[in-house]
C-alpha positions as CSV (number, residue, x, y, z in Angstrom):
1,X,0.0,0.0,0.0
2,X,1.5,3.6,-1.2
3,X,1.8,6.4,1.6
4,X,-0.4,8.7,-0.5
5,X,-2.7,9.5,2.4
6,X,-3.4,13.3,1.8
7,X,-6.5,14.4,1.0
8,X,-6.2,15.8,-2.1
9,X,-9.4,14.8,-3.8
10,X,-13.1,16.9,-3.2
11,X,-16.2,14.9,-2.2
12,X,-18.2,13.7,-5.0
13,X,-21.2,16.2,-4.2
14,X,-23.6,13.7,-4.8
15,X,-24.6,12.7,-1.2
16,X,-23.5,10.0,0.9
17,X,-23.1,6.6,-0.2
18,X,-23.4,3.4,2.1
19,X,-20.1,1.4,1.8
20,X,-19.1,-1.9,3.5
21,X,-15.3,-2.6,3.7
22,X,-14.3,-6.9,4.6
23,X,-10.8,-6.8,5.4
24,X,-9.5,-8.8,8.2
25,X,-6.3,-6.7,8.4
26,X,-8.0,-4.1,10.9
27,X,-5.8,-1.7,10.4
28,X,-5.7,-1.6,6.7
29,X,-9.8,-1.8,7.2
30,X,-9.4,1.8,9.5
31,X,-7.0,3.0,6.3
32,X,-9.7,2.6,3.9
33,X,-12.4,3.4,5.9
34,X,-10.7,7.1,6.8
35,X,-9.9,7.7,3.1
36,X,-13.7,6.9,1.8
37,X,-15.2,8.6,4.5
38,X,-13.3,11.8,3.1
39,X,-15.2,11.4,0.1
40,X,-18.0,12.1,1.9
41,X,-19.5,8.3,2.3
42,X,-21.3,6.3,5.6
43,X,-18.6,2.9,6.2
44,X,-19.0,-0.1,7.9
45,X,-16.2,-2.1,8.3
46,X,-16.3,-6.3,8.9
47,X,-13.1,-8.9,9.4
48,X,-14.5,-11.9,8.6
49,X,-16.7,-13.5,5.8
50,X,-19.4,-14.4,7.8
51,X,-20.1,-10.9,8.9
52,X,-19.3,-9.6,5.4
53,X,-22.4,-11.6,4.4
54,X,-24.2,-10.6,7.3
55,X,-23.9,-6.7,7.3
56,X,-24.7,-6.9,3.2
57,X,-27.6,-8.5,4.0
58,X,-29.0,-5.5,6.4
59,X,-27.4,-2.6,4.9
60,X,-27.3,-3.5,1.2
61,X,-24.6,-1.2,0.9
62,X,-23.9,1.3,-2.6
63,X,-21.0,-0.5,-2.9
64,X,-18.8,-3.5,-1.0
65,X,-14.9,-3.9,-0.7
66,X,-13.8,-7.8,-0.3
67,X,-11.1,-9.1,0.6
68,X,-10.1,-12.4,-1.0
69,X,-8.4,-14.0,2.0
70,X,-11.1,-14.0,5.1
71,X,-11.6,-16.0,8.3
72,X,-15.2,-17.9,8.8
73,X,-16.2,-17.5,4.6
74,X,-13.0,-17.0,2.0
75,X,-13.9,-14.2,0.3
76,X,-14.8,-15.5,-3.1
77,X,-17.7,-17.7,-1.2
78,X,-18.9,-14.2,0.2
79,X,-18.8,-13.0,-3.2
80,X,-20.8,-16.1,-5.0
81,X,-23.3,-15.1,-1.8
82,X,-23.2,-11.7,-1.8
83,X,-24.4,-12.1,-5.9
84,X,-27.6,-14.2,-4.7
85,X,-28.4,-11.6,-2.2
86,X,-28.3,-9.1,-5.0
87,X,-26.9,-8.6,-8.5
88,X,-26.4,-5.1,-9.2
89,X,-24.8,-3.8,-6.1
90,X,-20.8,-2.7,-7.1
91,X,-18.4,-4.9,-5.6
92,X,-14.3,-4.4,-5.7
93,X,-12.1,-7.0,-4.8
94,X,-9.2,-5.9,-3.4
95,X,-6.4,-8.6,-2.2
96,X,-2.6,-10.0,-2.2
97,X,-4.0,-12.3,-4.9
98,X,-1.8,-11.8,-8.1
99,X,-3.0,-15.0,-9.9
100,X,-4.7,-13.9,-13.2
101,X,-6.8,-17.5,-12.3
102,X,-8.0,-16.0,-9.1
103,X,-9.3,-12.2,-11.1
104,X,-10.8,-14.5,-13.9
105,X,-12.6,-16.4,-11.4
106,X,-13.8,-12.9,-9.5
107,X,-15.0,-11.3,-12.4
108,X,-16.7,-14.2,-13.6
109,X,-18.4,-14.5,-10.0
110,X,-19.8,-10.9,-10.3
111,X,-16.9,-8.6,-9.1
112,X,-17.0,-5.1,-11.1
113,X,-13.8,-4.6,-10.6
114,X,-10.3,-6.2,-8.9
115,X,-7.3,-4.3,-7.4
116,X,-4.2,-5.9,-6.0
117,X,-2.1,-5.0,-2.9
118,X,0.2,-3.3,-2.6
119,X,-2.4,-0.4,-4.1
120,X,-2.8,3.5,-4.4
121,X,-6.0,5.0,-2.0
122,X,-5.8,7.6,-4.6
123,X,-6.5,5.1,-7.5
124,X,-8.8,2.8,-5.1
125,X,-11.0,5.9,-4.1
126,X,-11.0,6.8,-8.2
127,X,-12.4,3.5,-9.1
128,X,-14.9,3.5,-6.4
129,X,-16.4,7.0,-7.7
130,X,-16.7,5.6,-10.9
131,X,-18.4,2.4,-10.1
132,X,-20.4,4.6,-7.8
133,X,-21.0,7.0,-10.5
134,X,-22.2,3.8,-12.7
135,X,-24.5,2.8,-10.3
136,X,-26.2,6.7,-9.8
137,X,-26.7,6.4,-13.5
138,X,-28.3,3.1,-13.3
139,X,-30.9,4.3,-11.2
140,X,-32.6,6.3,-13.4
141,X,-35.1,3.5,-13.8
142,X,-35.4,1.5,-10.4
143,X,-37.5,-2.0,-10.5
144,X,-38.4,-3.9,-7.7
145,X,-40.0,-7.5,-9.1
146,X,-42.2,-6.2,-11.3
147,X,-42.4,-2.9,-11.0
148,X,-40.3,-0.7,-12.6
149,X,-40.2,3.3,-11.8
150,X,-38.7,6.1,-14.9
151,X,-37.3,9.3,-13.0
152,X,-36.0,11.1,-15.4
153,X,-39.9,10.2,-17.2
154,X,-41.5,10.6,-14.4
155,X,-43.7,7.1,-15.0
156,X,-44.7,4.3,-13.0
157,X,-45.1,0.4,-14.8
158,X,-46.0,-2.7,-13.0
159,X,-46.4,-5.9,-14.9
160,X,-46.5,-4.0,-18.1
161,X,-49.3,-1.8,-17.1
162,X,-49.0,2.2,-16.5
163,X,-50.2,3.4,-12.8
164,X,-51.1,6.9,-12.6
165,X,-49.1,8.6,-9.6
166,X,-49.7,12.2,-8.0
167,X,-46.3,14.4,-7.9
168,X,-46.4,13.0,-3.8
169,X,-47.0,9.5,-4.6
170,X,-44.1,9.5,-7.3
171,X,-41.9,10.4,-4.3
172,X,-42.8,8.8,-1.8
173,X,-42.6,5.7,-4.1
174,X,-39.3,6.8,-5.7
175,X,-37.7,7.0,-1.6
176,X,-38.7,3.6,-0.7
177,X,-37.5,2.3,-3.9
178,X,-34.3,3.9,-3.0
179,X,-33.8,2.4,0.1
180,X,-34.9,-0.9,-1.1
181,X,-34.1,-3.7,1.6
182,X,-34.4,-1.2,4.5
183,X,-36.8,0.5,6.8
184,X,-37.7,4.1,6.3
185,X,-39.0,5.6,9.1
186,X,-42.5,7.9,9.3
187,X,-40.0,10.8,10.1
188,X,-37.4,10.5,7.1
189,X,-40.2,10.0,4.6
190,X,-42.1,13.0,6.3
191,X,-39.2,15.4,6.0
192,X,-37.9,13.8,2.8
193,X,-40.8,14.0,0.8
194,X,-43.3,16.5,2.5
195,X,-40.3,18.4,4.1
196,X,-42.0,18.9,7.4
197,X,-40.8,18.8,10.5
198,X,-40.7,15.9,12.5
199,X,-42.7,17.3,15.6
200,X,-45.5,18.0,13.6
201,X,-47.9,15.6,14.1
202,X,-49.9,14.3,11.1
203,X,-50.6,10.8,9.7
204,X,-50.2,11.6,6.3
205,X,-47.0,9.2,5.6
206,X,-49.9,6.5,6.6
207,X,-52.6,7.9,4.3
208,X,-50.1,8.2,1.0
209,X,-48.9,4.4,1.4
210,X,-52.7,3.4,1.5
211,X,-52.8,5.3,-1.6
212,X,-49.9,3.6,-3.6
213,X,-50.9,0.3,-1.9
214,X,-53.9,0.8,-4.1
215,X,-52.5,1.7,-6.7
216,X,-50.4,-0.8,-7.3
217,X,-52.7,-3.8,-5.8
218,X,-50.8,-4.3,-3.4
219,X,-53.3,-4.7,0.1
220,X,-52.0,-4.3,2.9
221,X,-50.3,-5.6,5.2
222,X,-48.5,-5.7,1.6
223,X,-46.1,-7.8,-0.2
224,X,-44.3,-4.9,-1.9
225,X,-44.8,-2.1,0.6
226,X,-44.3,-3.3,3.7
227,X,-45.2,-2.0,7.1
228,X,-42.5,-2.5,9.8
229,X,-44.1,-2.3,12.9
230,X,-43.3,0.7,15.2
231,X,-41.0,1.7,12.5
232,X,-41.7,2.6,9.3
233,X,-42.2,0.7,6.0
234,X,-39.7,-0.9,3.2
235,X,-40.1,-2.4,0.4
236,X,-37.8,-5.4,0.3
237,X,-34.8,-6.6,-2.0
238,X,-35.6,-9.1,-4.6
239,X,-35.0,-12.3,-2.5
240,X,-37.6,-11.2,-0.2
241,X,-39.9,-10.4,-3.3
242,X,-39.6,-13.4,-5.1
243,X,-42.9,-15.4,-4.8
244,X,-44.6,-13.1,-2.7
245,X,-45.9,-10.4,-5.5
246,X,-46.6,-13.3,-8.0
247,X,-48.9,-14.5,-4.8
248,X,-50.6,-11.1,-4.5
249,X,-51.2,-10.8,-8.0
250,X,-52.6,-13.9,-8.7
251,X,-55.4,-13.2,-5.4
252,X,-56.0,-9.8,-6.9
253,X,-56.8,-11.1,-10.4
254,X,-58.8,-14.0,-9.1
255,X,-60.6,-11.8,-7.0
256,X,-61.1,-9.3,-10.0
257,X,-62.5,-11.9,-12.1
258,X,-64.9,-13.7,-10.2
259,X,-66.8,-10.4,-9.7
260,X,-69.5,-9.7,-12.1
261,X,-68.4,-7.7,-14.8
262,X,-71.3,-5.1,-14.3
263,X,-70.5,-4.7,-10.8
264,X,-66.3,-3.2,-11.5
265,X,-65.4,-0.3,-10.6
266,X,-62.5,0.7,-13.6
């Protein structure tokens, strides 16, 4: 690793990203996470494989540095795992490894990119605002299952049909979508999307998600917006969805058609 620890280049301006740093070489994992938190980003940092797995799982971070050789899980079973978890999310592999066998075998495994020790932070932190950059880009259009939201369009699709969304609804939609696999609380959404204070007391968080739920036949308790008790509501990554909307779906359309045609309400 170079001694090229000045700070030298500017946040990226774009907001904080959530990163997750497995390196079982502590203080190498306090290195990194110093030189990506001055780019502006939240890190957690794990030693092992097994928590690796474990804190991808609940943070489903913007992007994941993995170290090849790991305690508990080697690092290129946490990569094979952290791929089934989800697909998309940017992972770099960063190790001692210099076998061109072992980088084939990462890439082909899903890592976006590989870096070998000794390395530049300079170069590292480049590459992570690019893959970063990559995924911002990506998320134009954000799916979950089958439901897929435009927001540069401002449009709303879900099993190949169009749903008609208020400005709020977009939004409030668009910031769970976001923060797909975790909860958003009453408060964030309330000051995200309504900008209101906190203190204020109103239900209307409640009110909109009945709306959307709706909208997108999805009844509550809901399969794709889902209610955390005492907390606040998520809608879940793709392993959690799998199943569960097709479920939901079918109910809704058997339910649709065994009502008397005359009777609908379009």
């Amino acid at each position: 690793m170079e001694a090229d620890t000045q700070q030298g280049v500017p946040p990226t301006g774009k907001g904080f990203m959530r990163l997750l740093i497995a390196e079982d070489d502590r203080a190498l994992g306090t290195f990194l996470s110093r030189g990506l938190e001055a780019d502006g980003h939240r890190v957690r940092v794990t030693s092992d494989g097994g928590s690796a797995v474990t804190a991808f799982r609940e943070d489903l971070p913007d992007l994941t540095i993995l170290d090849l050789n790991l305690p508990v899980k080697d690092g290129e079973r946490v990569l094979e795992e952290l791929r089934v978890v989800d697909a998309d999310l940017p992972i770099l592999v960063l190790t001692a490894r210099q076998e061109v066998e072992t980088r084939v075998r990462c890439l082909d495994r899903g890592a976006d990119d590989f870096m070998t020790k000794p390395f530049s932070l300079h170069e590292l932190r480049a590459r992570c605002r690019a893959l970063l950059r990559r995924k911002r880009e990506a998320k134009l259009v954000l799916r979950a299952g089958d439901l897929e939201l435009d927001r540069m369009n401002h449009t709303a699709v879900r099993a190949g049909e169009g749903i008609g969304l208020t400005n709020k609804e977009f939004a409030l939609l668009e910031h769970l979508m976001l923060n797909r696999g975790q909860c958003v609380s009453r408060v964030e959404l309330l000051e995200s999307v309504w900008k209101l204070e906190p203190a204020q007391t109103t239900n209307i968080v409640d009110v909109y998600v009945n709306y959307l739920r709706r909208k997108l036949r999805d009844p509550a308790p809901g399969r794709l917006i889902r209610t955390v008790r005492g907390k606040g509501y998520m809608i879940p990554a793709d392993r959690e969805l799998a199943g569960g909307i097709d479920l939901a779906l079918s109910a809704a359309h058997s339910f649709n058609t065994a009502i008397p045609s005359s009777l609908k309400v379009n």
